[in-house]
C-alpha positions in Angstrom: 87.8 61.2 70.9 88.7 62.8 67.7 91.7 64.9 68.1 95.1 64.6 69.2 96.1 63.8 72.8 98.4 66.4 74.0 98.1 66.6 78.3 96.3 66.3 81.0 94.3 69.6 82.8 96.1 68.6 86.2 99.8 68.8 84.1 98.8 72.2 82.6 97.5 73.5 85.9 100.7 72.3 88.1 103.2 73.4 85.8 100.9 76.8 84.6 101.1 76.4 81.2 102.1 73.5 78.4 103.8 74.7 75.7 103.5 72.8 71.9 104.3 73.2 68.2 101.9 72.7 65.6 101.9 72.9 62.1 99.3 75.0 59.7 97.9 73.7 56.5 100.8 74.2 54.7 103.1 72.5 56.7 104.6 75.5 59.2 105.3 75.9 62.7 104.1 77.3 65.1 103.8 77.5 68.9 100.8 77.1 71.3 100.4 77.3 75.2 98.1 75.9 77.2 97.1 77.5 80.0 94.9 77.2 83.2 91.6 78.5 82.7 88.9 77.7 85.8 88.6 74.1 86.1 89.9 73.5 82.5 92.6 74.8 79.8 92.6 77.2 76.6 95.1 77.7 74.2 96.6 80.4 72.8 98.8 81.2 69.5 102.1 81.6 71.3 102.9 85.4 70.9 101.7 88.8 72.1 99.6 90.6 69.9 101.7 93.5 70.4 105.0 92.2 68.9 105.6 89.2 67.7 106.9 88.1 71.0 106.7 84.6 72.8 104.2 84.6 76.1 106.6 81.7 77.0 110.0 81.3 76.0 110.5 77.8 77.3 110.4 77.9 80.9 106.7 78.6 81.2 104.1 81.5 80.9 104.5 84.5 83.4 101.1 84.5 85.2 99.7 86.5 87.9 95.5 86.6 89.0 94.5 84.3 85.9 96.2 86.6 83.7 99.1 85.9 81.3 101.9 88.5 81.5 103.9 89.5 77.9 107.6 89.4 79.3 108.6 92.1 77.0 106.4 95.4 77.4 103.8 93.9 80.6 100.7 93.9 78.6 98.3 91.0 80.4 95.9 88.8 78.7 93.4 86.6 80.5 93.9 83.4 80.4 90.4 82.2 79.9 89.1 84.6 76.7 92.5 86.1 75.5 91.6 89.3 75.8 93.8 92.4 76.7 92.9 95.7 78.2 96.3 97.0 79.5 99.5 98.0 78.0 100.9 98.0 74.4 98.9 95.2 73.4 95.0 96.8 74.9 92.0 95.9 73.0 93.6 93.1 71.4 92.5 89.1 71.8 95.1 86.1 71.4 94.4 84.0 68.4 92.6 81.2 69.6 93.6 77.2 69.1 91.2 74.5 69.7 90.9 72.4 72.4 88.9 69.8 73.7 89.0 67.9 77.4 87.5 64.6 78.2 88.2 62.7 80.9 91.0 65.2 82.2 92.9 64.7 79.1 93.3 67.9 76.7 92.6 67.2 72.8 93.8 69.1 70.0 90.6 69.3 67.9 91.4 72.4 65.6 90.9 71.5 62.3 93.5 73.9 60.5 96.4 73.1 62.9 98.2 69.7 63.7 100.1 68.8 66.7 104.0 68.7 65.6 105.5 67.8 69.2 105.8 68.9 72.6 107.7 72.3 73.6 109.4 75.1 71.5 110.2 75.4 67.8 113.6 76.2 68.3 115.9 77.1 71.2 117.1 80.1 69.2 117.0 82.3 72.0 116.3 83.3 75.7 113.6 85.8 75.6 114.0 89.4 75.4 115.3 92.1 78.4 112.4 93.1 79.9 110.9 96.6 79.6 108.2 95.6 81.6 106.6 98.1 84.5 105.6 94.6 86.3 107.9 93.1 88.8 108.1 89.2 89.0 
């Protein structure tokens, strides 16, 4: 398999998402998520199209029907095509990261991204106070 080895599907699914940093091609970071999608995984750019605010902030995504929840303002995406039609962020669509499973085991395969390490960039912060209209 060409690609980097990242998780397993049964890891992402128990824990409901696996968050990662990569690097562009010039070397800078940034975060994905992997999320539960059917019987497999897709990942996401780490950040609501709305603001530039994390989906997960280290202690995993907010999800509720298949749907990922943005902490800050409520918008939902879905977890299997990104796409939003509710909230600040509506008619949007996460930027994409690919991904490849074989065996059970989830591959980084995207050619303009490479895998940096497991979990957050930084522990700069906690996340923002939630304006959200959905409870959790």
């Amino acid at each position: 398999m060409d690609g980097t080895r990242l998780t397993t599907v049964e890891t992402v699914h128990e824990n409901r998402s696996w968050l990662f940093t990569i690097r562009d091609q010039y070397g800078e970071p940034d975060e994905a998520i992997l999320v539960p999608c059917e019987e497999g995984v897709e990942a996401w750019i780490n950040r609501c199209t709305h603001e530039a605010q994390r989906l997960d902030t280290g202690r995993g995504v907010a999800m509720r029907d298949g749907q990922l929840i943005c902490p800050k303002h409520g918008s939902m995406f879905d977890s299997c095509s990104g796409y939003c039609d509710n909230g600040e962020a509506a008619d949007t669509t996460l930027p994409a990261v690919d991904v490849t499973v074989e065996d059970g085991v989830v591959y980084l395969t995207d050619d303009d991204f490479s895998f940096a390490h497991e979990g957050e960039i930084e522990d700069e912060d906690d996340g923002p106070a939630s304006t959200s209209h959905i409870g959790f």
